[in-house]
Chimera marker file (.cmm) of the C-alpha trace (Angstrom):
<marker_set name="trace">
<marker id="1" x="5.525" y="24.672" z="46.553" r="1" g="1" b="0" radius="0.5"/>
<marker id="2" x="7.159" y="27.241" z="48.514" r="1" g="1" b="0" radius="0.5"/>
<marker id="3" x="5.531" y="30.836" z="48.607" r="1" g="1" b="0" radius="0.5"/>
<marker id="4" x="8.560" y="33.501" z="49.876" r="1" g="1" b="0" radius="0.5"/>
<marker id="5" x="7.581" y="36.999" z="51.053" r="1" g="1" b="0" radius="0.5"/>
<marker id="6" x="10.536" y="39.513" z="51.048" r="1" g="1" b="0" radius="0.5"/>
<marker id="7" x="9.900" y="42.138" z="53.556" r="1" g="1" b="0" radius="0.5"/>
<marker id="8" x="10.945" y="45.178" z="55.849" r="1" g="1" b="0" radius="0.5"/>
<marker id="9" x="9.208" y="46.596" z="59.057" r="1" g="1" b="0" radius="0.5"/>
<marker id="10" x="6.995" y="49.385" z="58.875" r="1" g="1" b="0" radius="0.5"/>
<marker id="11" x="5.705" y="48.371" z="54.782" r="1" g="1" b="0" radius="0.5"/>
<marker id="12" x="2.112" y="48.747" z="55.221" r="1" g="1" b="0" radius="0.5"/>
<marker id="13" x="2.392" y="46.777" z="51.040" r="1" g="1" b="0" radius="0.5"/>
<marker id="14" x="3.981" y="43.972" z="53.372" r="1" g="1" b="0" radius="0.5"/>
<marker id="15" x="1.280" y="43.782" z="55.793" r="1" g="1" b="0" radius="0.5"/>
<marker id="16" x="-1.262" y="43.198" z="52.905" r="1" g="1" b="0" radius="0.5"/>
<marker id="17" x="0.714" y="41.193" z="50.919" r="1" g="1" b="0" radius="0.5"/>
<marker id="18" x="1.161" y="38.781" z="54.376" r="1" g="1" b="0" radius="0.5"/>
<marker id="19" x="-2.727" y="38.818" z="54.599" r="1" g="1" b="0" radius="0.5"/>
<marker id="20" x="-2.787" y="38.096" z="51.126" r="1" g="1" b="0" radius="0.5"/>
<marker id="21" x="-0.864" y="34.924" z="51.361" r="1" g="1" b="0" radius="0.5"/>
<marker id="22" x="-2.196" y="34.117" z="54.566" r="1" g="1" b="0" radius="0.5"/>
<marker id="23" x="-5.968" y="33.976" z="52.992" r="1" g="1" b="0" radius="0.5"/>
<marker id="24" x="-4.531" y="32.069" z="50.306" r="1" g="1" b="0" radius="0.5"/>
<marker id="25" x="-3.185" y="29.836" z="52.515" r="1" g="1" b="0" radius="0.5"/>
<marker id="26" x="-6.837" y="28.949" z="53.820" r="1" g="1" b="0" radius="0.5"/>
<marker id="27" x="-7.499" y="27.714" z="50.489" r="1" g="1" b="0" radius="0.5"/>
<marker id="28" x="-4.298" y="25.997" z="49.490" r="1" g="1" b="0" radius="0.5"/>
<marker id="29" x="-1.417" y="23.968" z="50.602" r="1" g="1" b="0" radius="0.5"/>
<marker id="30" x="2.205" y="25.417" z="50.485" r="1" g="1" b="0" radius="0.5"/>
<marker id="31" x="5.082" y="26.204" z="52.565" r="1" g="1" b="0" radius="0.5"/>
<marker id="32" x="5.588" y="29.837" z="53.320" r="1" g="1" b="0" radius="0.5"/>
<marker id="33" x="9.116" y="31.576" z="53.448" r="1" g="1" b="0" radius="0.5"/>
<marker id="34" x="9.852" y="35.580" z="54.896" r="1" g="1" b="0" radius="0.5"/>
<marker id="35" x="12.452" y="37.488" z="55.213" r="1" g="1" b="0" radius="0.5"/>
<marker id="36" x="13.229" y="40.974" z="56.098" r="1" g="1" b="0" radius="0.5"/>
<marker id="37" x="15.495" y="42.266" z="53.546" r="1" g="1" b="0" radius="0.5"/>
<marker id="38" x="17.074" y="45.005" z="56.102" r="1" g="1" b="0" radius="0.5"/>
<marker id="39" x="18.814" y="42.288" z="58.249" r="1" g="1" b="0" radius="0.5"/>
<marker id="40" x="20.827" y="41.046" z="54.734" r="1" g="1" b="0" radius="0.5"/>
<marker id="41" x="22.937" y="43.293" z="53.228" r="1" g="1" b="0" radius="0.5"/>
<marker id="42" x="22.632" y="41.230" z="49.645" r="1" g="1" b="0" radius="0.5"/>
<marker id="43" x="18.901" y="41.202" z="50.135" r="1" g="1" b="0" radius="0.5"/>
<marker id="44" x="18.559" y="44.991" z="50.626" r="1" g="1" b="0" radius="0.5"/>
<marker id="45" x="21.127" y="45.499" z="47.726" r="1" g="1" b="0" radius="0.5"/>
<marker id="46" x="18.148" y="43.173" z="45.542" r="1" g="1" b="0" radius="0.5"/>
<marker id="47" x="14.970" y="43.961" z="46.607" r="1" g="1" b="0" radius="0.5"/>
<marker id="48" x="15.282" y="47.703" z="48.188" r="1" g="1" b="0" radius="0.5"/>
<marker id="49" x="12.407" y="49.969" z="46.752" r="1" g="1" b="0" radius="0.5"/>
<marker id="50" x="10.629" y="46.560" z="45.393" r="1" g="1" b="0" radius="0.5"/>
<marker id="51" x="9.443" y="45.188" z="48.564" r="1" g="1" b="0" radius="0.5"/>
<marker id="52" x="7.057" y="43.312" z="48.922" r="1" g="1" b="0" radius="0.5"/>
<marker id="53" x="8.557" y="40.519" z="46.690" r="1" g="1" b="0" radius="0.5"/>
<marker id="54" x="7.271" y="37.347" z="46.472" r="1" g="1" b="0" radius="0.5"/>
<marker id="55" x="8.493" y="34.562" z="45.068" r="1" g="1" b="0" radius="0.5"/>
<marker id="56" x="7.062" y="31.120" z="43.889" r="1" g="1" b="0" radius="0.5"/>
<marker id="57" x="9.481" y="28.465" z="43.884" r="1" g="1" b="0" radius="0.5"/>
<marker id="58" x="12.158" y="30.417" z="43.954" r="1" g="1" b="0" radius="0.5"/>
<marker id="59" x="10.916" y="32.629" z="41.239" r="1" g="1" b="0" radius="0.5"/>
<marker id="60" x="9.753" y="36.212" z="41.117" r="1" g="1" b="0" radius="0.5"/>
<marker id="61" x="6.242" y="35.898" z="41.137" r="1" g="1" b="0" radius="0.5"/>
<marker id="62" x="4.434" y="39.399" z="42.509" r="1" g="1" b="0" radius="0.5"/>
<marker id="63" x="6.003" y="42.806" z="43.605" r="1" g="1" b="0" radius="0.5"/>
<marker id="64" x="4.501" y="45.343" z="45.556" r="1" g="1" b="0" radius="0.5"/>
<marker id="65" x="0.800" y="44.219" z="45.776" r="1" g="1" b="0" radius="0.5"/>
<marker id="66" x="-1.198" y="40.786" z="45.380" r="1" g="1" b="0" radius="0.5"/>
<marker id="67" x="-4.836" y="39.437" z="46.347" r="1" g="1" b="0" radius="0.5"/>
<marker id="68" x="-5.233" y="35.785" z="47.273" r="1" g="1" b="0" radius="0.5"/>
<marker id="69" x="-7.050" y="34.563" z="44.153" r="1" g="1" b="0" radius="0.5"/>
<marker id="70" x="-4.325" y="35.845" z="42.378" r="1" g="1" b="0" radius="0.5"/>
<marker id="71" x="-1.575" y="34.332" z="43.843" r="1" g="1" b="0" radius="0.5"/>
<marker id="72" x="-4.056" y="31.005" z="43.568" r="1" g="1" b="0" radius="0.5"/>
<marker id="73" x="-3.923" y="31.147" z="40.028" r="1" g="1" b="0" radius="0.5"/>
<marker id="74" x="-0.356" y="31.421" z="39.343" r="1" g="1" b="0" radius="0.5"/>
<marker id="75" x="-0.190" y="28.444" z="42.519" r="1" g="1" b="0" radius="0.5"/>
<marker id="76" x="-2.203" y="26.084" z="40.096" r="1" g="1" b="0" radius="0.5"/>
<marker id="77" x="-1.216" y="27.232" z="36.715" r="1" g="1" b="0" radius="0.5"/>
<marker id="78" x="2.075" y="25.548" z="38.443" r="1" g="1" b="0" radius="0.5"/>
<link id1="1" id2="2" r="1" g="1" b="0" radius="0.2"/>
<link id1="2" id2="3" r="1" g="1" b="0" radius="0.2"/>
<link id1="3" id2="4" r="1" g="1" b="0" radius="0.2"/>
<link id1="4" id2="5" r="1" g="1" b="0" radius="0.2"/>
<link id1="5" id2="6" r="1" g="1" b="0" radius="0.2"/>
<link id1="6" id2="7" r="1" g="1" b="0" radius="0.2"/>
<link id1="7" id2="8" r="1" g="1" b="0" radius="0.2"/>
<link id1="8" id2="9" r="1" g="1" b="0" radius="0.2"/>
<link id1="9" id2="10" r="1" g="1" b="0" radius="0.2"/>
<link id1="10" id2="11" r="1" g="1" b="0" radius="0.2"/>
<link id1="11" id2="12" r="1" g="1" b="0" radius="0.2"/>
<link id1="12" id2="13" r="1" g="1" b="0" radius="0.2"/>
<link id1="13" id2="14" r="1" g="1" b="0" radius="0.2"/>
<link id1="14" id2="15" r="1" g="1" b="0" radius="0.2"/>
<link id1="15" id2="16" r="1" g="1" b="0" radius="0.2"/>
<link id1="16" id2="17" r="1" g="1" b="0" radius="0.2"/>
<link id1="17" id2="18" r="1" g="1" b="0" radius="0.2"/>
<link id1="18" id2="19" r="1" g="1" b="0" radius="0.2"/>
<link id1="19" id2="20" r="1" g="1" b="0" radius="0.2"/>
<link id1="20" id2="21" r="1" g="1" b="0" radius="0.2"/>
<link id1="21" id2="22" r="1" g="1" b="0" radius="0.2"/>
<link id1="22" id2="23" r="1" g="1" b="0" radius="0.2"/>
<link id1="23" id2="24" r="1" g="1" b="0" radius="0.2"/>
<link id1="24" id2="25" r="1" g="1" b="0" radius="0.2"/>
<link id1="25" id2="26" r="1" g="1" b="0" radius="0.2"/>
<link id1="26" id2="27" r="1" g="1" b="0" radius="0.2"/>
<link id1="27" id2="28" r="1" g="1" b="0" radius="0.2"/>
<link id1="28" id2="29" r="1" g="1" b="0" radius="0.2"/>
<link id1="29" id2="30" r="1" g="1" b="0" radius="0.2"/>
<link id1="30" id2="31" r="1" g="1" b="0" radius="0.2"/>
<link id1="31" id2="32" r="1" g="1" b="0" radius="0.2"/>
<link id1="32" id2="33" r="1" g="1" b="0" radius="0.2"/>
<link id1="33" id2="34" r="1" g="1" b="0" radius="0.2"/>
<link id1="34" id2="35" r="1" g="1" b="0" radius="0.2"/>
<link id1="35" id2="36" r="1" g="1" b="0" radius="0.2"/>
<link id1="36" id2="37" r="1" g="1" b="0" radius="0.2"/>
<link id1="37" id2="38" r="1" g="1" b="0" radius="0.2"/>
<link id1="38" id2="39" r="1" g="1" b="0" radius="0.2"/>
<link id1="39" id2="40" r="1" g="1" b="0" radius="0.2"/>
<link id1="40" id2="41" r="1" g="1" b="0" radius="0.2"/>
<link id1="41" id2="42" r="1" g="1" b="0" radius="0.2"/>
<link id1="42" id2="43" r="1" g="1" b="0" radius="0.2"/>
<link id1="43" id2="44" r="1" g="1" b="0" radius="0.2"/>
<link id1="44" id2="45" r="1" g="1" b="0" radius="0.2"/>
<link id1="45" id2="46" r="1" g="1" b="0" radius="0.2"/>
<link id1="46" id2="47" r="1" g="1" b="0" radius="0.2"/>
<link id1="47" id2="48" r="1" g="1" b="0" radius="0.2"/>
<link id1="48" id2="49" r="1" g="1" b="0" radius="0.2"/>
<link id1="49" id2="50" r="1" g="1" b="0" radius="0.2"/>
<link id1="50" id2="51" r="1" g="1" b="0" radius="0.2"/>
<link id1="51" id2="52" r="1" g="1" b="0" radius="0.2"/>
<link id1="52" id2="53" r="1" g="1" b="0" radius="0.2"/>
<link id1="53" id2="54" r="1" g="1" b="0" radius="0.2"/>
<link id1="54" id2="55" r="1" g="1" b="0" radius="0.2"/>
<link id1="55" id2="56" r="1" g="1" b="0" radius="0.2"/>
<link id1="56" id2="57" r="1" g="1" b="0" radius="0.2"/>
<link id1="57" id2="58" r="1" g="1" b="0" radius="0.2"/>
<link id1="58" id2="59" r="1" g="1" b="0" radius="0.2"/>
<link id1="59" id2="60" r="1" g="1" b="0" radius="0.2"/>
<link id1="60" id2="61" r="1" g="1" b="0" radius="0.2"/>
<link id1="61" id2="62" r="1" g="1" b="0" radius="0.2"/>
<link id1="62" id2="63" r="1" g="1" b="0" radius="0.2"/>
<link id1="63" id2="64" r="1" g="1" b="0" radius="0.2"/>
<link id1="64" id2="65" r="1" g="1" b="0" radius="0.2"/>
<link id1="65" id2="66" r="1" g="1" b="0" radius="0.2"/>
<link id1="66" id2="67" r="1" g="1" b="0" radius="0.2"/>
<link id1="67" id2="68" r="1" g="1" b="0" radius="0.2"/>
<link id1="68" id2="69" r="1" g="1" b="0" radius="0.2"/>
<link id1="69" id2="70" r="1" g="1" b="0" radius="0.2"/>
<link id1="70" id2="71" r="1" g="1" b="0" radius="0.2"/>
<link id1="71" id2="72" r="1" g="1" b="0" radius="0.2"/>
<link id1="72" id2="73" r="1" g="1" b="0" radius="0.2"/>
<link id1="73" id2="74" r="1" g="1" b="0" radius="0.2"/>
<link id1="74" id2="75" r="1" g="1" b="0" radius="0.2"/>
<link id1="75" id2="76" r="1" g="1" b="0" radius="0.2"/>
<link id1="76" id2="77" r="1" g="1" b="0" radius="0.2"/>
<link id1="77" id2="78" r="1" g="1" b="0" radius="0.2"/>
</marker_set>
């Protein structure tokens, strides 16, 4: 599974939600994706006042805030 974080510089939400999926990391096994959406036009168009987005798979998952457990769950519930 592949865990994506979009992002921007200076989103203190980012910043927790990359602790978030770091800690879950610690606990479970998946490849891990980010991208700040300021340095693609299409992704700033998408995701501008949502960030953080995260995605599982490819699919919208969390937005704006997450703890580890919960991304966990929806990690095993897949």
């Amino acid at each position: 599974m592949t865990v994506t974080l979009y992002t921007r510089k200076g989103c203190h939400l980012c910043d927790e939600a990359r602790m978030a999926i770091a800690a879950a990391g610690r606990r479970a096994r998946f490849d891990r994706q980010e991208f700040d959406i300021d340095a693609d036009p299409r992704l700033r168009q998408l995701y501008d006042e949502e960030v953080p987005v995260i995605l599982i798979d490819g699919r919208k998952a969390f937005k704006y805030r997450l703890t580890a457990e919960e991304l966990l769950k929806k990690l095993a519930a897949r």
